[in-house]
N, C-alpha and C positions, 0 to 999 in steps of 0.2 A: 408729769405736770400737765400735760394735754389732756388728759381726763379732769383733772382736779379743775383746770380751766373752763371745759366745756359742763360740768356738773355748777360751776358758778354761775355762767352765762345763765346756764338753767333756771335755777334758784332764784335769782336775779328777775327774769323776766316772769316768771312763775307769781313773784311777788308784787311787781308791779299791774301785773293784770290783777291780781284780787283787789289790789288798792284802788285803781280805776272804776272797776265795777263798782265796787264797796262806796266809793265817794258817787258815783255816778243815779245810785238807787236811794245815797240817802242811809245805808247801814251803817258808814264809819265812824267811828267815835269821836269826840270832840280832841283838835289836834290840839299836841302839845311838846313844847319845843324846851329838850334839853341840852342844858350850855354845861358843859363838864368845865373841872378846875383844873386851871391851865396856869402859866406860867412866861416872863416877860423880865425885860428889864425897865430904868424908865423912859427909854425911849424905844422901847419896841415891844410889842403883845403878840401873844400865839393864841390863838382861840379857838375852841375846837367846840363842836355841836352837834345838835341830832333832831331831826324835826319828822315827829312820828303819831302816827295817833295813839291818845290815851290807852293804853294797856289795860287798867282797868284793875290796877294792884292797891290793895288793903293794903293798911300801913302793916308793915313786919310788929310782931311780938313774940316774946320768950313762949308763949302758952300756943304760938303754933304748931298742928303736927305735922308731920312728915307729909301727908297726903295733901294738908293745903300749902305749905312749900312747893312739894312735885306740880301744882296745880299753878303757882305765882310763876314757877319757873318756867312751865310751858308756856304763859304769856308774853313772857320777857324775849323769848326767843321766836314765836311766831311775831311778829311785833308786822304793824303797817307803815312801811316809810315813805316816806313822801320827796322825791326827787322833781328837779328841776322848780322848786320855791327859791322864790328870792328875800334875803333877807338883810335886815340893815341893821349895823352897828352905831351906836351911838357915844360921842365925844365931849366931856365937859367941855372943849371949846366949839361946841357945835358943826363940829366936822362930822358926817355920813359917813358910814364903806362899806359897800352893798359886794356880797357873796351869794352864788346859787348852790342850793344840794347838789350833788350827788348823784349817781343812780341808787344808792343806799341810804339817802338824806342827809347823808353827814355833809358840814359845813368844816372849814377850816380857814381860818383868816388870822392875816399877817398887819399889825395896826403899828405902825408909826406915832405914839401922840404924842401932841407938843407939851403937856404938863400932866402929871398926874394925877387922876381923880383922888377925891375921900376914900382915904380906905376905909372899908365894911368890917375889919379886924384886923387884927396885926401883920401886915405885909402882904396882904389881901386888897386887892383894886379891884371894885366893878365895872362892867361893860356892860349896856342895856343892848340886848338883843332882841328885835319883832321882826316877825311875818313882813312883808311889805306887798307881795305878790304869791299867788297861788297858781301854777298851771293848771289847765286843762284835764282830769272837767269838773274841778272844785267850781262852784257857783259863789256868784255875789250875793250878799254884801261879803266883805272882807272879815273874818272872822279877828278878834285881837288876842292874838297869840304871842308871848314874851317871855324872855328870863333876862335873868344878869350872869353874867359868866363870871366869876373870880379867879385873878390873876395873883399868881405869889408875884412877887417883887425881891429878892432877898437885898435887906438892907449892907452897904459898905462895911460896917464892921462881921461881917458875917467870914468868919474860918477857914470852913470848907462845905461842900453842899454832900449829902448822904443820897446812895438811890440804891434799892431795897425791891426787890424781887417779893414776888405776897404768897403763894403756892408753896407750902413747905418751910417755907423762909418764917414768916408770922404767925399763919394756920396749918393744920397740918390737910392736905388738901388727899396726897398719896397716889404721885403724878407719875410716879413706877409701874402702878397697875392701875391700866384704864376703867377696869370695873369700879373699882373701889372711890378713883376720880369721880367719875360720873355719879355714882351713888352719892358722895360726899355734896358735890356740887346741886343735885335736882333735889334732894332730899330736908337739905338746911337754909336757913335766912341769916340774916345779917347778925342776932342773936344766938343761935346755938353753935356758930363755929367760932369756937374757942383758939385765943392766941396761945402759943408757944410760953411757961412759966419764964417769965423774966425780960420779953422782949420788949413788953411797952417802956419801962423803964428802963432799959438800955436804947431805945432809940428817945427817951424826953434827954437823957444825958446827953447823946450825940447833936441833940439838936441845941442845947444850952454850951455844950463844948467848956471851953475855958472861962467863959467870961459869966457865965450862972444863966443868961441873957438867950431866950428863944431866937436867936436870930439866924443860928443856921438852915438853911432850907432841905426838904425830903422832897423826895421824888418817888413814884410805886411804878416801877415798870414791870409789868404782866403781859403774858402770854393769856392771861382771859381774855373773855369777848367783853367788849363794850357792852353787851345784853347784860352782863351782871355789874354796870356800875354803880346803880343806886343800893347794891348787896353791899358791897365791898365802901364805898364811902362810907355809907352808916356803921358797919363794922368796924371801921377806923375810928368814928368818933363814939360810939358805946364804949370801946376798952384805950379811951384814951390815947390810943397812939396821935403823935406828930400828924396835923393836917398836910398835906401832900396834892400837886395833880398825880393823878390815876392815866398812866399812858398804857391803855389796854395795846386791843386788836379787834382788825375788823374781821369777821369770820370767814366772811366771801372771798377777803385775799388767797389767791393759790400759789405765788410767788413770795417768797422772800423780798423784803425793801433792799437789803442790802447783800450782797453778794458772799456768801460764808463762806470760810475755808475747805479746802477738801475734803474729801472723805463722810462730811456732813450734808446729808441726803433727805429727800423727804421732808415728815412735819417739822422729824429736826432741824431742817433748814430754813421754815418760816421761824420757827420756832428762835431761830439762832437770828436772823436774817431781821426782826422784827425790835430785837431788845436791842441789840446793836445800833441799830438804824436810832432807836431814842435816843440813848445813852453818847453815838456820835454829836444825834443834834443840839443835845444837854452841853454837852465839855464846847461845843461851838459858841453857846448863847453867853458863857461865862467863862471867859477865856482864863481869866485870871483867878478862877477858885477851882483848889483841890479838890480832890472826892474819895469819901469812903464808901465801900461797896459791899453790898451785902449781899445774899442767898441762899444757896442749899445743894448738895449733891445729888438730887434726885434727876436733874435736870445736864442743861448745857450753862448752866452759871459760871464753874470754874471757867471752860472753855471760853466761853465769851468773854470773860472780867479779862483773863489771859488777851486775847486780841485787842478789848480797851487799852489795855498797859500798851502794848505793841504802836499803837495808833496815838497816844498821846501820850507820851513819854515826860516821865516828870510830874504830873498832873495825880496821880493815884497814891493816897495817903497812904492806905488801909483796905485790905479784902476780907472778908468773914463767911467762910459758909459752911452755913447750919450741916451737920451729918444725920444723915435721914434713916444712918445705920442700914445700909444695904450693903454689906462689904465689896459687892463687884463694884460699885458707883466710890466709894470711897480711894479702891487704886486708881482709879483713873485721876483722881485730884491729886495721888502725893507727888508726882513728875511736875505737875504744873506749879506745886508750889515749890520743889528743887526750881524750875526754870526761873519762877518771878524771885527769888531769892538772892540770884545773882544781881534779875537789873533791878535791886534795891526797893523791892516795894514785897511789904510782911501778905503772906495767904496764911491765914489758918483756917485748916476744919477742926470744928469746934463741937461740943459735945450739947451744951449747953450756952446761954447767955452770959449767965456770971463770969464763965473761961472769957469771953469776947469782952466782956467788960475790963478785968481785968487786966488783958493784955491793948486795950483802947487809953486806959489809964496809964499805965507803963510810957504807950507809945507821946502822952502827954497831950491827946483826943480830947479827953474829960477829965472831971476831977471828983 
């Protein structure tokens, strides 16, 4: 971990000196401040952002090739961020609440408001998010840089809430062999990586549940970096899936947020360390709604979902995870579903969607 650490610190300051320079001559590109979809009740908001200069990406289409993908994706990840910007949230009751980046730009803010805004779509609340301040050595005048963040809301008659792992789970990503990962990931955009047959329509059922009524909420907790979130949202609304916040990861972390069980080491450990840490803060914000859970064997899915159950007991409808057909990864799941078996809550690994449908409908999930 002291390497992983000191290779951050690197990377880190590596990147704020170009961005100095880079602002300092005049080269950097016109800034631009992304507010990811986040998630809240209505009296409390979570808002998460990124304030970086313009990358400089062409809209994504089907007729891209592989070479201008590999080309969007090196952008995405050399990216210029902009630390220590103050930025200010804005309240239909004209309340302020001023946050500063980051050493990686990221912003995160916790809002209290007294009423609800207009929602912008269905269970959907904006935040107006601007620049207010630029450090040194951005020059004046004050450039006007802005988004709105959107906040789910999940209305009262809502079930239970779903959170959905995307690597294997949705797409097939092939997070068993790193080559083939990486290929997958530099290679494709938001259009050629193809969902799993059957998933969108088992998570629009999940999200209609009993009542026909879209009101249960999704949640997409990944192990991706935040550098591929505008990949991954657009991919969600091209094939339809359930709008969702996207609770990536930041890539410079070298520690785990939460402290994983033994024997789990290494990326495994961010890896484990990072979904947990969401998935704990998720079952906190909504104390009173159950969850079904989703995933894949290729990973620490079983493992984790198992420590969820341990951690809040009573609270876990339904587990599902996708088999990625690697037989050593599938023994390690059938123990974990003997264990959760006894404290009353169903695992299946599932071959297929239709199987998870079908045993979601059983369990009186959907109809």
């Amino acid at each position: 971990m002291k390497l992983l650490d000191a290779l951050s610190s690197l990377t880190e300051w590596t990147d704020h000196l170009l961005t100095r320079t880079s602002a300092r001559r005049g080269w950097l590109r016109p800034l631009q401040l992304d507010a990811y979809r986040s998630y809240g009740t209505a009296s409390k908001f979570y808002i998460k952002g990124r304030l970086l200069a313009d990358r400089g990406l062409a809209p994504q289409t089907a007729a891209d090739s592989r070479w201008r993908n590999f080309r969007s994706m090196l952008r995405r990840f050399n990216s210029r961020e902009v630390a220590a910007a103050d930025l200010v949230a804005e309240l239909p009751d004209g309340s302020q609440h001023l946050v500063t980046t980051d050493d990686e730009g990221y912003f995160t803010l916790i809002i209290e408001p007294q009423a609800l805004p207009e929602p912008v779509a269905y269970l959907w609340y904006p935040i107006p998010v601007r620049v207010a301040r630029l450090p040194p050595p951005f020059q004046a005048p004050l450039p006007v840089v802005q988004a709105a963040a959107k906040v789910l809301v999940p209305p009262p008659s809502a079930e239970f809430g779903i959170i959905s792992d995307l690597d294997d789970t949705v797409f097939e990503t092939v997070a068993t062999n790193v080559l083939k990962m990486l290929a997958r990931t530099f290679f494709s955009n938001a259009h050629s990586k193809l969902p799993f047959v059957g998933v969108a329509e088992f998570y629009q059922r999940l999200q209609r549940g009993r009542t026909g009524q879209p009101d249960n909420p999704f949640f997409y907790v990944s192990s991706s970096p935040w550098n591929l979130y505008d990949v991954l949202d657009e991919f969600l609304g091209i094939h339809k899936m359930p709008p969702g916040p996207l609770l990536l990861r930041d890539l410079t972390i070298a520690r785990p947020k939460t402290t994983p069980p033994p024997g789990v080491t290494g990326a495994a450990a961010i890896h484990f360390g990072h979904k947990l840490h969401e998935i704990d803060d998720l079952l906190a914000t909504y104390p009173h709604l159950p969850f079904v859970l989703l995933g894949d064997s290729g990973q620490e899915d079983a493992r984790i979902y198992r420590e969820v159950v341990r951690r809040h007991p009573g609270r876990i409808r339904a587990i599902y995870i996708r088999d990625v057909q690697v037989p050593a990864r599938a023994l390690l799941v059938g123990p974990i579903i003997e264990e959760l078996q006894v404290a009353g809550v169903p695992m299946l690994l599932v071959p297929d969607y239709a199987t998870a449908a079908a045993h979601a409908a059983e369990l009186g999930l959907v109809v």
